[in-house]
N, C-alpha and C positions, 0 to 999 in steps of 0.2 A: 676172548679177552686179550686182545694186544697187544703185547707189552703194560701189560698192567704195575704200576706201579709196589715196591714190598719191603718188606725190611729183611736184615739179614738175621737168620735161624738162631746165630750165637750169641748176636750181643743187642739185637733191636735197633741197628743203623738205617738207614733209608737206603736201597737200594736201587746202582741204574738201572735202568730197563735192561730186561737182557735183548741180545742179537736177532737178528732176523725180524719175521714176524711174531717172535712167542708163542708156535705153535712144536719148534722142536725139541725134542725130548731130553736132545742131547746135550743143548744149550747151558750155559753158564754167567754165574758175573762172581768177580772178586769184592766182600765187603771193603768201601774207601776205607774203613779203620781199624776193624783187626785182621782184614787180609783173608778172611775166610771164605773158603769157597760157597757156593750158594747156585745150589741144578736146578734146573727149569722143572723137570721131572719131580722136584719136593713143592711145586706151585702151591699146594692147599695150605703146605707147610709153612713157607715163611709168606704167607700172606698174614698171619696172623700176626696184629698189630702190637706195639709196644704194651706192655701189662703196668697196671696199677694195682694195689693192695684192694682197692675196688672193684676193681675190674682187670681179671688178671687171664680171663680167657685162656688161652693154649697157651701161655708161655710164664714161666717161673716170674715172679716178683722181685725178687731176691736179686737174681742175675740175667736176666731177660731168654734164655733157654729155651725155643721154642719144645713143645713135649704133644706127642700124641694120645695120654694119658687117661683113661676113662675116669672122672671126678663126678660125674651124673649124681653119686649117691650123695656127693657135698650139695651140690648143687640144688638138689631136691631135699635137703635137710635129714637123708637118711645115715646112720652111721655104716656107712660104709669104711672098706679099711684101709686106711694112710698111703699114702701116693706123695713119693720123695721126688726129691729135680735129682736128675741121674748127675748135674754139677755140682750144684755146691751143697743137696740134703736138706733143703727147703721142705718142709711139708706144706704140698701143695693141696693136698683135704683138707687141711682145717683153716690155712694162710691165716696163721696166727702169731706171725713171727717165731715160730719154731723150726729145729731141725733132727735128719735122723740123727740119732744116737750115735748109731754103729758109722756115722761115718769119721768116728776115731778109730784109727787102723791102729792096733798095736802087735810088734811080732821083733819079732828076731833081728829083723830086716837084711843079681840083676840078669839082668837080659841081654839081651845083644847092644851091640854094640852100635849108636845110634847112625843113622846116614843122614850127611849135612847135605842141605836144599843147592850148595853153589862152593864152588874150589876157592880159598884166597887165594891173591894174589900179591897183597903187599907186604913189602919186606918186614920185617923182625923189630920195632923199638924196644931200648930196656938198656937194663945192664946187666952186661955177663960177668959170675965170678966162676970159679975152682967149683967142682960137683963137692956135695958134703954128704956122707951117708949120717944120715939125721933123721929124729922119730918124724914119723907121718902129718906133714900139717891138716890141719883144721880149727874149724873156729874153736874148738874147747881147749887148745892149747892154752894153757894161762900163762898172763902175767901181769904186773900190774903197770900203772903210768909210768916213764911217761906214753901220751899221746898225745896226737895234733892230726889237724886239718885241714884241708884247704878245699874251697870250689870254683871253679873258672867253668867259662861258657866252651870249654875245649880242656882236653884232659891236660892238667898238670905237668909237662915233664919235667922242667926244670926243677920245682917244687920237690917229686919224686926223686929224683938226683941227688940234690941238697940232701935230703930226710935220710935216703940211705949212706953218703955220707957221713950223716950222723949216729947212725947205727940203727937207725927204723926200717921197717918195712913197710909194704899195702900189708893191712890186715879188712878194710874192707872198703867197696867200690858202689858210689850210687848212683845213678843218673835219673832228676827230679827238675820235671821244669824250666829242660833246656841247662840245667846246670849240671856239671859234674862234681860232686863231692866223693873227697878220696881220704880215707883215714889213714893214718901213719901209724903205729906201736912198734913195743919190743915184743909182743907177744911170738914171729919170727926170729925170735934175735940171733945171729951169727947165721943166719940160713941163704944162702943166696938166690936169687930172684931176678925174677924175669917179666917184663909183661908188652903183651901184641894188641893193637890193634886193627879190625877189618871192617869193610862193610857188608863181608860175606862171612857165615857160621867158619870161625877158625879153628878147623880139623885140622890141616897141616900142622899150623902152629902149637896145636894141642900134643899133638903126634910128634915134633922136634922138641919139647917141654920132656915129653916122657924118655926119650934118646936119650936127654940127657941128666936122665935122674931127679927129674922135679916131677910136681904134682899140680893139677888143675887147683890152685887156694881159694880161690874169687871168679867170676865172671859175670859180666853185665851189658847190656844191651842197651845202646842209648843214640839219640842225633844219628840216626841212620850206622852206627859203628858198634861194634863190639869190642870189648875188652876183656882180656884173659889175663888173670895174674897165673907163674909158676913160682912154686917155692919149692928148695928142695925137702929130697922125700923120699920112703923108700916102698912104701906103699904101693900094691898095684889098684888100679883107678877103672872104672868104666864107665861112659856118660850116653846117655840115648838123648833124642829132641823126639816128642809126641805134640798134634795140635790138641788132644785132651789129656787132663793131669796123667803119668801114667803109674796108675795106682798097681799094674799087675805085673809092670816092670822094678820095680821098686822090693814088689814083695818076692817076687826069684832073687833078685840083687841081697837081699836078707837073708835067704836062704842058702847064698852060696858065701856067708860070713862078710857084706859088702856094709856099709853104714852111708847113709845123706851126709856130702860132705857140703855141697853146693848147690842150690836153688834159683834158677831164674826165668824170667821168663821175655821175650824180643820177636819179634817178625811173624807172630803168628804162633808162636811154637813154645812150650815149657822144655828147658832142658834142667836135666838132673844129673851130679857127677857125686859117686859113690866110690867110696874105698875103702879098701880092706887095711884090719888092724886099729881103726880109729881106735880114741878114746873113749867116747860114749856106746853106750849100751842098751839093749830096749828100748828101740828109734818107735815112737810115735807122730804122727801128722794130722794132721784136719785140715780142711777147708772149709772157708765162708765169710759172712760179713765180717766188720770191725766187732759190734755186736757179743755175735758168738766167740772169736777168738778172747775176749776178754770175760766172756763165763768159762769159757774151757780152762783158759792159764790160772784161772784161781783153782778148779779141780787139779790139775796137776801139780802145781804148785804143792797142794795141801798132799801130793800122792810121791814128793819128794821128785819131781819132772821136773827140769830147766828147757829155756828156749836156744836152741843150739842152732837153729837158719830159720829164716822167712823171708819172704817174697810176695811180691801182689803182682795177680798178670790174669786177664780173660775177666776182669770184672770180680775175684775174688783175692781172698787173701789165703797160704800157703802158710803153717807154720809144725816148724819141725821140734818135737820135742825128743829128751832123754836123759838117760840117768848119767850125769855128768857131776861126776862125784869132785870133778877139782873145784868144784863153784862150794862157797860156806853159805852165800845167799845171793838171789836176784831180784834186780827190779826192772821194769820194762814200760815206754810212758809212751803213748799215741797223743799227736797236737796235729792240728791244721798246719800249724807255723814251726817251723827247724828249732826243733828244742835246745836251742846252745846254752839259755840256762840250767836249763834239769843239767845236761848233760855235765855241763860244768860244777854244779852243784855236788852230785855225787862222783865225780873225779874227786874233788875236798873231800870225799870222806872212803878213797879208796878204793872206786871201784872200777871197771875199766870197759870201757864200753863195745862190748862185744857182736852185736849184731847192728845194724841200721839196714832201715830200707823206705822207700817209699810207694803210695800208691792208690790212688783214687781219692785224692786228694788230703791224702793223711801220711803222717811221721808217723813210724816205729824206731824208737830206740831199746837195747837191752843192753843194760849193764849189770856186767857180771863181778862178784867179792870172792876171794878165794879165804 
């Protein structure tokens, strides 16, 4: 078979032919859009064609995941026992639009210390002030309005400038559709701040943040560049990059007293930045559709759980929950279209809007009430 024509194992892209004849074992191609690698040697593997709810063959529905999975007993209408997507917990026995249970992780809540793909090299933007030995940021820091916004097809600086000026910080960072949206609060207020741009994973920059007494607050990945905000902090931090969610780095990070400060995901790769001393407590996460995250956030909601990060990246959705006792109440809206009403809506009535993100063609907002 020749260069046989396939798609990629992770997301169901159409892939080039690989090199040579397509007879070597060793051979490889890079998927054109999540970067993933894809061996000759997995041939049976990702030959297997994009899934439909109909016909969903070797590969998850849900999030296209090729699986080697034995499902015969669905197949032949025996009840056989449930067969999950090892990504996002799709039951792939019954493809009934459900998922496992258990893949709400709940615990305590790292690992090493992650290694970036490539060295930056470009210099430092931002603004330097005086180091502040000041509590630990993250998103559960409260406060209330003001806030502001701005999106440009290139990140803001002058905007960023002005706003700190004025006494604002980033408190969060979006990259949606070639645009960059960048939110301003007091929720940092008197803290000073930093932030870099690269088009390479900014470990230096991360690494001269920590020198000097800041903390990873924000990061995001977008138009071939990354962005890092630093706010100070006294917190110590650790951040790994995995190309699968990394559920087992997360739960050591719990263990040695570390919490999700930061979620995102860029180039192929999910990064996570965790620190010690946060303010929430009994960190929980899921992954999966729109869907599910909006059955899940009513259970936790009703279990006293707020939404403290989320992220969309690898075809799912990422949401971090916990017991974030400075919140009195939350609410959180998903739209096709940039919610600037809602949002503004419930600013008038006090509340401050704590998370944003974007991803697969959907807004998440969460505004938090103290």
């Amino acid at each position: 078979m020749r260069n046989s024509p396939g798609w990629c194992i992770y997301c169901a892209t159409p892939l080039p032919p690989f090199p040579g004849d397509g007879t070597d074992a060793g051979a490889f191609v890079h998927c054109p859009k999540c970067g993933r690698r894809n061996d000759y040697i997995m041939m049976d593997y990702y030959l297997n064609a994009p899934a439909t709810r109909a016909h969903p063959g070797f590969r998850c529905p849900n999030c296209q995941l090729a699986h080697r999975k034995d499902l015969a007993g669905a197949i032949f209408g025996e009840a056989g026992p449930d067969n999950f997507c090892d990504r996002c917990g799709y039951n792939l026995t019954k493809n009934d639009g459900s998922f496992d249970k258990t893949k709400i992780k709940q615990g305590k809540a790292k690992t090493a210390t992650g290694k970036p793909h490539s060295t930056p090299q470009r210099q430092p933007s931002g603004k330097a002030q005086p180091r502040q030995q000041l509590p630990s940021p993250n998103k559960t820091r409260f406060a209330s309005r003001p806030q502001n916004y701005k999106y440009a097809k290139t990140i803001p600086q002058a905007y960023i400038r002005q706003q700190w000026d004025a006494g604002l910080n980033i408190s969060d960072i979006v990259f949606a559709n070639s645009w960059w949206f960048v939110v301003m609060s007091n929720i940092y207020h008197g803290m000073s701040q930093y932030w870099y741009s690269n088009p390479q994973f900014p470990q230096e920059q991360i690494q001269t943040l920590w020198d000097r007494g800041m903390q990873v607050s924000d990061l995001e990945y977008g138009s071939r560049n990354w962005m890092v905000v630093g706010t100070s902090g006294t917190g110590k931090q650790r951040w790994f990059t995995r190309g699968q969610f990394p559920k087992q780095d997360i739960e050591k990070s719990w263990n040695d007293g570390y919490s999700i400060t930061t979620i995102t995901y860029g180039q192929g790769v999910w990064v996570v930045v965790m620190t010690q001393g946060a303010s929430f407590t009994n960190q929980t996460w899921i992954t999966g559709d729109l869907d599910y995250v909006e059955r899940v956030t009513s259970e936790m909601y009703g279990n006293g759980m707020d939404i403290v990060d989320l992220a969309y990246g690898d075809g799912r959705w990422v949401v971090v929950y916990a017991d974030a006792k400075e919140y009195a109440t939350q609410y959180w809206n998903s739209s096709k279209k940039y919610p600037k009403a809602r949002i503004q809506e419930y600013w008038d009535k006090g509340y401050t809007l704590t998370n944003l993100a974007y991803g697969g063609g959907d807004w998440m907002a969460v505004l938090s009430k103290k």
